[in-house]
C-alpha positions in Angstrom: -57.6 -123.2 39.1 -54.8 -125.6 40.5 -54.0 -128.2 38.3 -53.5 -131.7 39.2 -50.0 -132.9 37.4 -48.2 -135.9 36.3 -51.2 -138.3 37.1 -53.2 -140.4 35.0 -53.9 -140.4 31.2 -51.7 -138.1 29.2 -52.6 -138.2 25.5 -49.5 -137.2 23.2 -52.0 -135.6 21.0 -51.4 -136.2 16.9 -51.6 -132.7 14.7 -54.0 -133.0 11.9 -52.8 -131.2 8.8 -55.4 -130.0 5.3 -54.2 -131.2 2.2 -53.1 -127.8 2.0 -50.3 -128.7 4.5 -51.7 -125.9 7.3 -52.7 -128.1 10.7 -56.3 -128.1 10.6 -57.8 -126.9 13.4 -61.0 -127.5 13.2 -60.4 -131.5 13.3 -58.2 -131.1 16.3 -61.1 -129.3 18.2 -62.8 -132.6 17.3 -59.8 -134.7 19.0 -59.6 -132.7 21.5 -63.5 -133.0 22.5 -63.2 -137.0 22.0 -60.1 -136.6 24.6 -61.9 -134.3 27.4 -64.9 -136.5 27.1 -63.3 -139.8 27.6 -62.3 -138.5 30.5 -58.4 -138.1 30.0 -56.4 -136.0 33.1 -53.7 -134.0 30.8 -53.1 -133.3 27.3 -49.6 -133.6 25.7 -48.8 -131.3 22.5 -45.7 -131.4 20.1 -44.3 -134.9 20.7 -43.5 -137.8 18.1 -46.9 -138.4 17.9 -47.3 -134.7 17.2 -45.2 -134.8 14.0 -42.9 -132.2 16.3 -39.8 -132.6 14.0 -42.1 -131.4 11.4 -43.6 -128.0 13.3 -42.2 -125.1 13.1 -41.8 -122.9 16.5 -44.6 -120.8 15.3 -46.9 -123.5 15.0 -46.0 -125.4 18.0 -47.5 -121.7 20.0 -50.3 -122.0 17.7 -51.2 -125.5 18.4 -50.3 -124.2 22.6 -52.5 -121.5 22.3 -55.6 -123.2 20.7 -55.5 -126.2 23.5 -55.3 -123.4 26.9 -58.1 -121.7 25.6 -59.7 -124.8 24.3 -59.6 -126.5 28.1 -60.3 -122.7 29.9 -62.1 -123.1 33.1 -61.1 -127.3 33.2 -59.0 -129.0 35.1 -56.9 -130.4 32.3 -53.1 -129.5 31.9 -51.4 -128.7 28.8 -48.0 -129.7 28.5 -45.5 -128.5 25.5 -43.0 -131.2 23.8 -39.4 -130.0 23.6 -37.0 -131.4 21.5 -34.2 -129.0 20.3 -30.5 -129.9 19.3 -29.6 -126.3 20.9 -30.3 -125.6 24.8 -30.9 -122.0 23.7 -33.4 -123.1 21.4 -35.0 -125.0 24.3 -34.5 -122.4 26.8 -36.3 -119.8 24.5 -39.1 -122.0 23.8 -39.5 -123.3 27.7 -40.2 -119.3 28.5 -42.4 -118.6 25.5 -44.5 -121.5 26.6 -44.8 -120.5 30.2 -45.7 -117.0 28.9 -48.7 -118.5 26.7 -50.3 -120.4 29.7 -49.4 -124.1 29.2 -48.8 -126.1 32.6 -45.4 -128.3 31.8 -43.2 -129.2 29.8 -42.3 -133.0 28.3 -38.4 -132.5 27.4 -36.4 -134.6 25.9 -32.5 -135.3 25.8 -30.3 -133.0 23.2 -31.5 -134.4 19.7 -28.8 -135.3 17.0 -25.7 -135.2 19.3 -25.8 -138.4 21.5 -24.7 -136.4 24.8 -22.8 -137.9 27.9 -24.1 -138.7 30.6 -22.8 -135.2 32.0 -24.2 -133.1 28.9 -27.5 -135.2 29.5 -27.8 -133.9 33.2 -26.8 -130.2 32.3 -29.3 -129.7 29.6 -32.2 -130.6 31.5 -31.4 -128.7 34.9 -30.5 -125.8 32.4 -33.8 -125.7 30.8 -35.6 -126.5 34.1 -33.4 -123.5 35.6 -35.0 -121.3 32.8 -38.5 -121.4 33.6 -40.9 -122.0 36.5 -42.8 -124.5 34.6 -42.8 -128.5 35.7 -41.0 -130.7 33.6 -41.3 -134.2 32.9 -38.1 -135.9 31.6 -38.6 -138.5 28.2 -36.4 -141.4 28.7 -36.2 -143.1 25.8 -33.0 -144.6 25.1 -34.8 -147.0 22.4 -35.8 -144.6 20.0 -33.5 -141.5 21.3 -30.1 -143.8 22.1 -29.7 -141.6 25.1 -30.7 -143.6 28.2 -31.4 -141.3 32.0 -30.0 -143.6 34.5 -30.9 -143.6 38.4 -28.0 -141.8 39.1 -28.5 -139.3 36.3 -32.3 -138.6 37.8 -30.1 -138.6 41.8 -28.4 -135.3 40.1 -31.8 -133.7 38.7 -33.5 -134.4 41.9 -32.2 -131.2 43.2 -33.8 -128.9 40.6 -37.4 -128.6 42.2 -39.4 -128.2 39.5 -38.0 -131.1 37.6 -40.9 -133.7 38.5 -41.8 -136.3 36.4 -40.5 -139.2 33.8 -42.0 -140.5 31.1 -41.0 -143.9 31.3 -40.2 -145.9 27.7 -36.6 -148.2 28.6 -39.3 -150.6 28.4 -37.9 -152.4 31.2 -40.6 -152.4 33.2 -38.2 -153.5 36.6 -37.0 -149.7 36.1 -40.4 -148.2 37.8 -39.8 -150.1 41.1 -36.5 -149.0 40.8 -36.8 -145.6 40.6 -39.6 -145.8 43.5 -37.2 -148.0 45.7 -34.3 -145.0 45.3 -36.4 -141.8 44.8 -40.0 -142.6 46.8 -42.6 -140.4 45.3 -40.0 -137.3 44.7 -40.6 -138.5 41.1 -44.2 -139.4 39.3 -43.6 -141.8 37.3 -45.6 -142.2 33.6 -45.6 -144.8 31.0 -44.9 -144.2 27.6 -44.8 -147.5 25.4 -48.6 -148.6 24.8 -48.0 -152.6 25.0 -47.1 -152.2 28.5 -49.5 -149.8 29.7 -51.3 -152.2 32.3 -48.3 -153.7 33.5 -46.9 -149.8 33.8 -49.8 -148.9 36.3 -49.3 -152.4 38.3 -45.8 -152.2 38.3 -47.0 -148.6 40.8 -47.1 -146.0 37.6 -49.0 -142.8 38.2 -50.2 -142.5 34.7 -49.3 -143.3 31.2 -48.7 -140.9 27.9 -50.2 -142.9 25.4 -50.7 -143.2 22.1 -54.0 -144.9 20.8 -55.3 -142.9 23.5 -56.0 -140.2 20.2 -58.1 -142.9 18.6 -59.9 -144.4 22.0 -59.5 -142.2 24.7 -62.2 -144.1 26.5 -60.8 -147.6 26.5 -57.3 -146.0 27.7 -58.6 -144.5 30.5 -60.8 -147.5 31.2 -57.7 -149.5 31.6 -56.4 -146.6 33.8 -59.1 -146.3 35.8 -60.0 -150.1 36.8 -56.8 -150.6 37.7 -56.3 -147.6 40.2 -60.0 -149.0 41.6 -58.3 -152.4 42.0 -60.9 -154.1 39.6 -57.8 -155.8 37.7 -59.3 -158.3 36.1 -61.6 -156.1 34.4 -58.7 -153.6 33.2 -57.1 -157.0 32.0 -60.5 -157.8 29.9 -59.9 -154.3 27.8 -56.2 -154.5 27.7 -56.5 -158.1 26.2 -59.0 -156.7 23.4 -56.6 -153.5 22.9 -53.3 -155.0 22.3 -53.2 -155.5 18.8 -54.3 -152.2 18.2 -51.5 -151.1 20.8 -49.2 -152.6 19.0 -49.8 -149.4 16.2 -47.7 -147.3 18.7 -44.0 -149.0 18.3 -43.8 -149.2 15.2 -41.6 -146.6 13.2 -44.7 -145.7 11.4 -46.7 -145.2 14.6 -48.2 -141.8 13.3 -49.6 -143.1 10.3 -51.1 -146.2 12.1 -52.4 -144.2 15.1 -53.8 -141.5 12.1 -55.8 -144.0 10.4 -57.3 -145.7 13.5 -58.5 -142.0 14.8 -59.6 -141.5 11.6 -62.0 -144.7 11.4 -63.3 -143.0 14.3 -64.1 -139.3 12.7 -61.5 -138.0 15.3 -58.6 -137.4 12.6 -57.4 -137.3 8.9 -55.1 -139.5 7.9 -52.7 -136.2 6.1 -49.4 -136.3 7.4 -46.4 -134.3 6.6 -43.3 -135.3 4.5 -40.8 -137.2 5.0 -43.8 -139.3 6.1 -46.8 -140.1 3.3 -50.0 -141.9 3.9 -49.9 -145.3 3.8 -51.0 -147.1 0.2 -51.6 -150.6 -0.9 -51.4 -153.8 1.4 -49.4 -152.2 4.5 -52.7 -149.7 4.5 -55.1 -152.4 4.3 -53.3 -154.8 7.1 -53.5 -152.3 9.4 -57.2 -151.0 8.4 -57.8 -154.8 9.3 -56.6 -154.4 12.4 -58.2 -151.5 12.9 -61.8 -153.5 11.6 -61.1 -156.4 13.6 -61.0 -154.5 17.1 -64.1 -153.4 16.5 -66.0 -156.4 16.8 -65.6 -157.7 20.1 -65.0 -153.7 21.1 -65.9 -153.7 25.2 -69.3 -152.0 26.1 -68.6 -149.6 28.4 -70.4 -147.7 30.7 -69.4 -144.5 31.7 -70.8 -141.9 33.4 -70.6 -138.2 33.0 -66.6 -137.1 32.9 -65.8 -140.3 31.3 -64.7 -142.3 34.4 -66.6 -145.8 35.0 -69.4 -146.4 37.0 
């Protein structure tokens, strides 16, 4: 089965660990169903989200080879997180990752060392050069301090199978800039939560989100109203949403995002150090939030696949 890439809602999935500290897999089965059923178009493994820095190579296949089998016979890609400080590193985990069946690849910029602009470009088309696998670029010059300019992305245009960008300056004029000097050669996703509405307007062909792990079907709500044209309704759920949004950029996104999927039987809220659960009145501002949203929560009506009726 062909795969449709790079279009719609992507979720960068979170990794539920036991108490034990092994990722419990069982709970992200659970996830996983709650994604696939609200209708989401690709599924994102190993990010921030994901606790990557916290994985071990062995467990990033793991967590690979669950999700293909998981979505066999759907029309849902996986995509691997890379994030190495060594291209080799990368390199040997881009073909291991083609060889156990996942559809793309979400790289990031060299972590650590803050490369030039030169480095930056190098790495990536090395990697892509590597593999046969599509690759979405992260820029993220917020959180990462390394930013992918236009003429950065004029340089990886040539490598083919370097297709996509997830999309986080949060400068939202950067999407119509990239589609005035690029066209379509580059999908474009959105990848900071508070502006995922404005993302798809802005001419976006799909976000990787966040919340998404606790509500996939409010994400691709939003998602889906908009690309019907029905803006005012996409507005309606964004409106309700954004406090909850808000979760995502926050340096303790995972914890937040853990305890909202949680509230919804879709996660634990067990983490791994550096990070610890949240405790005393941070936990139960954000548990407020969380108890808030749900009482004007949107009634929606869906149909089948998750997409609106």
């Amino acid at each position: 089965m062909s795969k449709e890439l790079w279009k719609g809602i992507y979720p960068a999935l979170l990794t539920p660990f036991k108490e034990s500290g092994e990722i419990d897999f069982d709970m992200f089965g659970k996830n996983l169903t709650a994604q696939l059923e609200g209708g989401v178009h690709g599924l994102i493994l190993a990010g921030s989200l994901g606790e990557a820095s916290t994985l071990t190579t062995q467990e990033k296949y793991d967590l690979l080879t669950y999700t293909v089998n998981f979505v066999t016979g759907k029309d849902v890609p996986v995509i691997l997180g890379i994030a190495e400080q060594a291209t080799a590193e990368a390199i040997k985990i881009a073909r291991k990752a083609e060889e156990l069946g996942a559809d793309g690849l979400m790289v990031l910029p060299p972590m650590r060392y803050k490369a030039d602009d030169r480095e930056t470009v190098i790495f990536f088309t090395t990697i892509a050069n590597s593999t046969s696998l599509p690759i979405m670029v992260y820029n993220n010059p917020v959180d990462y301090g390394n930013l992918v300019t236009l003429d950065m992305f004029e340089q990886l245009a040539i490598v083919p199978n370097i297709q996509a960008v997830k999309e986080s300056t949060r400068d939202l004029t950067n999407i119509t800039r990239m589609i005035n000097r690029f066209g379509g050669r580059f999908k474009i996703l959105g990848g900071v939560d508070t502006i995922t509405t404005e993302a798809l307007l802005m001419g976006a062909d799909g976000i990787v989100a966040g919340l998404v792990d606790a509500y996939p079907k409010e994400t691709v709500a939003i998602y889906d109203y908009v690309k019907a044209g029905k803006i005012e309704k996409a507005l309606a759920i964004f409106r309700w949403f954004l406090p909850l949004l808000e979760l995502d950029i926050h340096a303790k996104l995972v914890q937040y995002i853990k305890l909202a999927a949680t509230s919804e039987g879709i996660s634990n809220e067990t983490v791994r150090a550096p990070r610890l659960p949240l405790v005393g009145e941070e936990r139960e501002r954000i548990l407020k939030v969380i108890a808030d949203s749900k009482v004007n929560r949107p009634n929606l009506e869906t149909k089948g696949s998750g997409s609106l009726v």
